[in-house]
N, C-alpha and C positions, 0 to 999 in steps of 0.2 A: 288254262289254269290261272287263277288269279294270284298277280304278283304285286303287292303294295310299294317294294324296293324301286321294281322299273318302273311304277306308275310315278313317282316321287322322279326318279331322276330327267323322266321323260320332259314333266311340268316344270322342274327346274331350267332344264338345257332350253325352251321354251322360250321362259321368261327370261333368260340370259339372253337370247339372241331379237327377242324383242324390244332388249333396253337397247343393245349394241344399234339397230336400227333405228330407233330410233334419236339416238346422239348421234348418228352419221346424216341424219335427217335436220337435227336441230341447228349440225354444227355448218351445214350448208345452206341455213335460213341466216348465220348468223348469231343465231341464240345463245351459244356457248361462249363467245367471246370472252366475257367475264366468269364464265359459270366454269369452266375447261378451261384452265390456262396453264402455263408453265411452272412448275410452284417454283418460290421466289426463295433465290439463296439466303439465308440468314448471313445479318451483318454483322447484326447483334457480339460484343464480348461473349465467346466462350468461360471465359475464367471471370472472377468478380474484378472489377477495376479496383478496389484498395488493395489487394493482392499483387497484382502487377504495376502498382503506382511506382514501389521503391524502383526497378527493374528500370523503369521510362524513366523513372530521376538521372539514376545511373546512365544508362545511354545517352540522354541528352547533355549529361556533363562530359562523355567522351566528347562529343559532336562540337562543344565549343571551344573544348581545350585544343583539339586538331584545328579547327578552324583558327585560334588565335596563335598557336605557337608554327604551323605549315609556312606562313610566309617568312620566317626568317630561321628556318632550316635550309642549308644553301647544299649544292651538287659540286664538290671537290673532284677534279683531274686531274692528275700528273704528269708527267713524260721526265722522264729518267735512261741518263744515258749510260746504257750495262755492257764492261767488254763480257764480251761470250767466247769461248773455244770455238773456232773451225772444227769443219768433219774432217780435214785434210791434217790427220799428224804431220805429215812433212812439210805441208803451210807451214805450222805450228812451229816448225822446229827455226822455220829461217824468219817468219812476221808473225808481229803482235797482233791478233784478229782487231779490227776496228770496231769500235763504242756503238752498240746498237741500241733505238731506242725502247725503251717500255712502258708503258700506259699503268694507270694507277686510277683508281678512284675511291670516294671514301663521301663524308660525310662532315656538316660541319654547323655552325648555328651563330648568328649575328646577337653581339654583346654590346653595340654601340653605333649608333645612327651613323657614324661618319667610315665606318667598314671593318672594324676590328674581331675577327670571329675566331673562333676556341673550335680545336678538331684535336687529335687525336696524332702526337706525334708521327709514330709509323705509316699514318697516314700521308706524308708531307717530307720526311725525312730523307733527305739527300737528293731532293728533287730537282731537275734543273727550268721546269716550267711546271705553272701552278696556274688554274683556270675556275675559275668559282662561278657558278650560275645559280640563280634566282629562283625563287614559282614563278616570278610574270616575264621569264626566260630572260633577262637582262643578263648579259656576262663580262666577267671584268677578270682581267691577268691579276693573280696576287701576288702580294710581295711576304717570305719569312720572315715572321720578328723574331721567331726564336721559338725553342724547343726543348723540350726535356725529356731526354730518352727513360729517367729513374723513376716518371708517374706517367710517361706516354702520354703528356700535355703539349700542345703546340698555339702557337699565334699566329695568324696570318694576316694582312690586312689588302683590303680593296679599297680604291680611292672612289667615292661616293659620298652622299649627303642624304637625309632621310629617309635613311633604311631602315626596312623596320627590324625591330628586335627584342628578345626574349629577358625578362626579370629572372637573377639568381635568387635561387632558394637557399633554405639552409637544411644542408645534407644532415646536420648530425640529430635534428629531431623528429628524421625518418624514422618512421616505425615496421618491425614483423609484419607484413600483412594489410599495410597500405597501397592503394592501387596505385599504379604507375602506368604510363605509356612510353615506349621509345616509340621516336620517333627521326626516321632516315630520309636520306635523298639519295641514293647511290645512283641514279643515274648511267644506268645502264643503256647500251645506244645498243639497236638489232641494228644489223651488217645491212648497209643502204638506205636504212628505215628512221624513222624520229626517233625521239630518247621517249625511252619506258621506263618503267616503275623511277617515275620522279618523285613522288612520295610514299612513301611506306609510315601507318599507323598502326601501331600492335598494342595490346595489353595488358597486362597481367600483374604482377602483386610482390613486394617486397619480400621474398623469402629468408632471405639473412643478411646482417651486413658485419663489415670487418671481414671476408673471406679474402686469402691468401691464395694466390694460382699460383707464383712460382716463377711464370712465364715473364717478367718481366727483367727478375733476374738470369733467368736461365740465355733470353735474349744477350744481355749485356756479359755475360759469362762466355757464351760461344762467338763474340766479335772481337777480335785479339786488340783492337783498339780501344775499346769501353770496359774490358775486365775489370779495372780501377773502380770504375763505378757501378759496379753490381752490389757492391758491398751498402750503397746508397741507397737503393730500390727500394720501392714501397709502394705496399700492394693490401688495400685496405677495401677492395672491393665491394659495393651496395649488390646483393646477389638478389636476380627476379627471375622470373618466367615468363617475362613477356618476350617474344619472339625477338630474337637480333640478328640478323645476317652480316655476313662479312662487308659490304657495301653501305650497311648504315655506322658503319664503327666512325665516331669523329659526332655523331648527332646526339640529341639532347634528351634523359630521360627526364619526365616532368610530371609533379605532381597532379592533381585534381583541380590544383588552382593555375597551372598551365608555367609552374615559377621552376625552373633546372634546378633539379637534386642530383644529377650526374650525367656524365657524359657517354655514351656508351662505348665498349671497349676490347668486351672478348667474349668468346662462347667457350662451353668448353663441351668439343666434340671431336670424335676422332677422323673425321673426314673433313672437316672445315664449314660445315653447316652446323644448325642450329639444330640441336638436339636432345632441349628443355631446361637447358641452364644457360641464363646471360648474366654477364655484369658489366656495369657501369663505377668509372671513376668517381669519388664523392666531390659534390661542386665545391664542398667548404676549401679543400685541397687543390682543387684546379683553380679557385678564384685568387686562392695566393700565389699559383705559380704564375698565373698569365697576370699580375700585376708585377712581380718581377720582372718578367719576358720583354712586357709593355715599359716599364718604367729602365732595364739596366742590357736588356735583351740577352740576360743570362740569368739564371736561377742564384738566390744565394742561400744556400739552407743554413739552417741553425743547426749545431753542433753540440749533441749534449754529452757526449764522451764517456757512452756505456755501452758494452756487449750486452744483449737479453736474451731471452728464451721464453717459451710461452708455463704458464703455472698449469700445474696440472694436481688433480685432487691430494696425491702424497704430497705435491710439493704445500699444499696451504694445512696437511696436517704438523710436516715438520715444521714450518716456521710461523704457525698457528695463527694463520688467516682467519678471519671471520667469512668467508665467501673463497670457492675458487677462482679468482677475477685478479687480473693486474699482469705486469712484467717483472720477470725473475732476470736480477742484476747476474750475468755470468762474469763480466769483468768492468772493469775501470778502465777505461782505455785513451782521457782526454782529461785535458787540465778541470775543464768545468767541473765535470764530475768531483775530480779529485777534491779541489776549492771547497765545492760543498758538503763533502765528508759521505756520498755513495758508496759504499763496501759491497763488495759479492755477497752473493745472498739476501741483500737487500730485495725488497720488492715493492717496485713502483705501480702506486696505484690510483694517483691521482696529481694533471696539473692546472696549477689556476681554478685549484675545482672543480677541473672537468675530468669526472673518472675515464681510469686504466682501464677498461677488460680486459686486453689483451696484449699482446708484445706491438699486432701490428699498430693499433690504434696510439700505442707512445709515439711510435715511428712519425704516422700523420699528422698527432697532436705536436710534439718538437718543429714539423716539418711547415708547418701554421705558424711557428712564431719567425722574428727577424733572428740575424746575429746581433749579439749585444742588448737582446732582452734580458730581462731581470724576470724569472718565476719561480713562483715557491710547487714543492716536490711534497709532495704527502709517500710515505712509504713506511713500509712495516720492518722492522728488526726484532727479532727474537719474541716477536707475540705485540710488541708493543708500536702501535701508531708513530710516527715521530713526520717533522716537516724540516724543512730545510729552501734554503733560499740558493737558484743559480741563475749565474748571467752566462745566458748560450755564448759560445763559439761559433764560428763558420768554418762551415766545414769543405776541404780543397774541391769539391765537386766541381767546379766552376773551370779548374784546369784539363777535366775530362770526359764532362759528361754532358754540355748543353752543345748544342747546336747552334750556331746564329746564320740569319741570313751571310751570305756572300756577297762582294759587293762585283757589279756587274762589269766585266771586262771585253766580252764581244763585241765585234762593228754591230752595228743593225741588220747587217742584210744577216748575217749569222743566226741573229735571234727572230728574225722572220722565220728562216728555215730553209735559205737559198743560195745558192752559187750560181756566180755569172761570170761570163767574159766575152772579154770585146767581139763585135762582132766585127766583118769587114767584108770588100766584095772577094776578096779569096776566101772564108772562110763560110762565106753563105756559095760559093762556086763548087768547094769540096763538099758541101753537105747538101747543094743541090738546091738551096734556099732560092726561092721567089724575088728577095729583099734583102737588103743588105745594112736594115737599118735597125738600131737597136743595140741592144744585144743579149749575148744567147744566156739564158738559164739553162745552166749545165748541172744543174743537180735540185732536189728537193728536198729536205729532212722529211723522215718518213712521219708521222704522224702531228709536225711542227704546226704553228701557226696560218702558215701559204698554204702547205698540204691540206688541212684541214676546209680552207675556203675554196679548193680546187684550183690552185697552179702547178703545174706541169710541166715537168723537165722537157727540153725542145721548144720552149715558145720561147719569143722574144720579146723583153721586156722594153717596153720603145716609149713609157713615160710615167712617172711618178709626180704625183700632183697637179696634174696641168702644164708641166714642164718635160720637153722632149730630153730623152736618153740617150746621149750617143756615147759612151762610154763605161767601163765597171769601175773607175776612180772616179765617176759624176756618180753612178747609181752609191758611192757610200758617201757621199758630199750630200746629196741630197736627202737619203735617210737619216744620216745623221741627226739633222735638222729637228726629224717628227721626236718627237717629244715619248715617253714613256705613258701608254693610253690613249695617246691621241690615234687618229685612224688614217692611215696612208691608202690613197688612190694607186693602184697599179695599172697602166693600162699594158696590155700584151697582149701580140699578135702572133698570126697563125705564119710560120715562115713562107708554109705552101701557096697563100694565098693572102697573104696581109689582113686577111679577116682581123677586128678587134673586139676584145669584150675587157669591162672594168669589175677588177677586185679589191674589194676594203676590207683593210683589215687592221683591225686595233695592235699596235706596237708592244708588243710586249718589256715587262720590264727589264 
């Protein structure tokens, strides 16, 4: 029977398998080379390039602003000596547990070629050794200038010469919505391994500024010794979302143009990570405190001698605000004030021309000027605008709430991180020793200076400097000597076997 369907599929199936032979044919003459090839991935822009131009702007202005401000965000350490409770109550009842040490790190950013760098109080705070490192891994011991527990600002400085370092900006012409990056060094070391995440660059955009946490005061309210100055606190926070972790606190947020609009400071999350809200100190406020720190090595704030509260929309209907903005006078409580005829209920709303929004923004605005300025007060009474002239106060802060360096009272061998004592042939006889010469390193501090470069309790230290050791009143004669920074030769040997090997290590201050 005749079928036109399978005649058609027959001729088809046919001429398919005649082409197929024939490209298996052509492709083994070589023919197809060019005719048969691979087809060629497209390179070509998907999307139109004026579209994605802003997008390349934008990223490439990330790319220079990390590249310019990375070298002088510096990796802060600490070691702090914390008494802790024994597990043993009956220890407890008859000795005081001994000072153990604790590691710290944080974040911090170079403000002056010669080593003066700005971190982040709590960062540094009651520290007894302070270790600053580099991007091109250079490290230097630093020394406190001073600290302010009431804006969580600190000074530290490293002795050095052309370091590089970062231009302050001016925080108060930040805007809603302006990009920002924080930028950290936390310096985090894995257990036997190099230090990782040495730099941290993250993103994201001015959310709010003026935000209050609380935390600053509440810190100084729960330490029976700073209660005094909680009342001092100020907390005027630049609020973003760009990433902050606990490790970068002390480093530098910075504009577009790469110039520090704040310092970064806290998160607010309830496990202690990052969890879409950072904020940073505003630089105009930390550039005044770390010139006090630097110039007196204690804060001296101005004192305008008023209780406030924040205004809120009833409060600008009853005392017939033009805007809900400014600080509501709750009391008088300083001469300045009084001088210049402030009443409760007054509401301040601008100084020097630089508006109120808010309570805290007086707090930072005051906290900008010296004691014994002269500034005029714009504020409202009863509906009606009025100005007034005051010469700040200072205020006692200074007796309770700065911190200043210590000055240093340890031998050296102490601030290495080592005990020693004499050795001799009885005491190399009872411990079995090889040699009798030297003497013995009988303890290390645990995370100190010597620890950190690998010396180890039981070896014998048998010469510093090129000069032999035979005594523990030569080995502090001799350390004495090195200077704060400079780098001491340790030579020490293996008791068992007089083996030697040499460790340097920079003196700390």
């Amino acid at each position: 029977m005749f079928d036109p369907l399978r005649i058609k599929m027959r001729v088809l199936f046919y001429v398919a398998l005649a082409f197929l032979v024939g490209v298996g044919l052509a492709s083994g003459m070589g023919w197809t080379q060019d005719a048969v090839a691979t087809p060629a991935i497209s390179v070509a822009p998907q999307v139109p390039v004026e579209s994605v131009q802003p997008a390349r702007d934008l990223s490439e202005s990330f790319v220079r602003v990390a590249e310019v401000v990375t070298p002088a965000v510096v990796s802060i350490t600490t070691r702090r000596m914390v008494r802790s409770a024994a597990n043993d109550p009956f220890r407890n009842w008859f000795e005081t547990p001994d000072p153990e040490p604790r590691a710290g790190s944080g974040s911090g950013f170079l403000v002056s070629d010669d080593g003066y760098i700005l971190t982040n109080n709590h960062v540094v705070e009651d520290a007894d050794e302070i270790t600053v490192q580099l991007e091109d891994r250079r490290t230097f011991e630093a020394t406190l200038i001073g600290g302010d527990p009431t804006t969580d600002v600190a000074v530290i400085k490293v002795d050095g010469s052309d370091l590089p370092t970062l231009s302050l900006g001016d925080s108060d012409g930040v805007r809603v919505g302006e990009w920002v990056l924080a930028v950290g060094n936390p310096g985090f070391r894995s257990a036997g391994g190099p230090t990782s995440f040495n730099h941290t660059v993250t993103a994201g955009i001015v959310s709010f500024k003026g935000r209050p946490l609380g935390i600053i005061g509440n810190e100084l309210r729960n330490d029976p010794e700073s209660q005094d100055a909680a009342q001092y606190a100020i907390e005027d926070f630049i609020q973003t979302d760009a990433v902050i972790n606990p490790g970068n606190s002390g480093g530098p947020m910075v504009n577009l143009d790469g110039q520090v609009i704040g310092i970064n400071s806290a998160i607010a999350s309830g496990d202690g990570y990052y969890q879409g809200y950072g904020f940073a100190i505003p630089i105009s406020l930390a550039h005044r405190v770390m010139e006090d720190l630097i110039e007196y090595r204690a804060v001296r704030r101005a004192f305008l001698g008023v209780q406030i509260g924040p205004v809120g929309p009833e409060d600008a209907e009853v005392y017939q605000l033009p805007e809900v903005s400014g600080a509501l006078v709750q009391d008088v409580t300083g001469t300045p004030a009084e001088e210049a005829g402030l009443q409760p209920q007054d509401v301040i709303v601008a100084i020097d021309d630089d508006p109120v929004g808010y309570s805290n923004q007086l707090q930072q605005l005051v906290a900008r000027k010296r004691p014994g300025d002269r500034v005029s007060i714009a504020y409202y009474r009863d509906g009606q605008r009025q100005e007034t002239e005051v010469q700040l106060g200072e205020s006692p802060l200074n007796e309770t709430a700065t911190a200043a360096a210590p000055e240093p009272t340890t031998r050296a061998e102490e601030r290495l991180g080592i005990e020693v004592l004499d050795n001799s042939p009885e005491v190399a006889r009872r411990n079995q020793f090889r040699i009798d010469e030297g003497v013995l390193i009988s303890g290390v501090t645990r995370m100190g200076p010597a620890a950190r470069r690998g010396v180890r309790a039981g070896e014998l230290l048998v010469g510093i400097n090129r000069r032999q050791v035979e005594s523990a009143d030569e080995v502090t004669e001799l350390l004495a000597e090195v200077e704060p920074g400079e780098i001491v030769t340790l030579v020490l040997a293996n008791p068992m076997n007089g083996r030697q090997r040499f460790i340097n290590i920079r003196m700390p201050e």
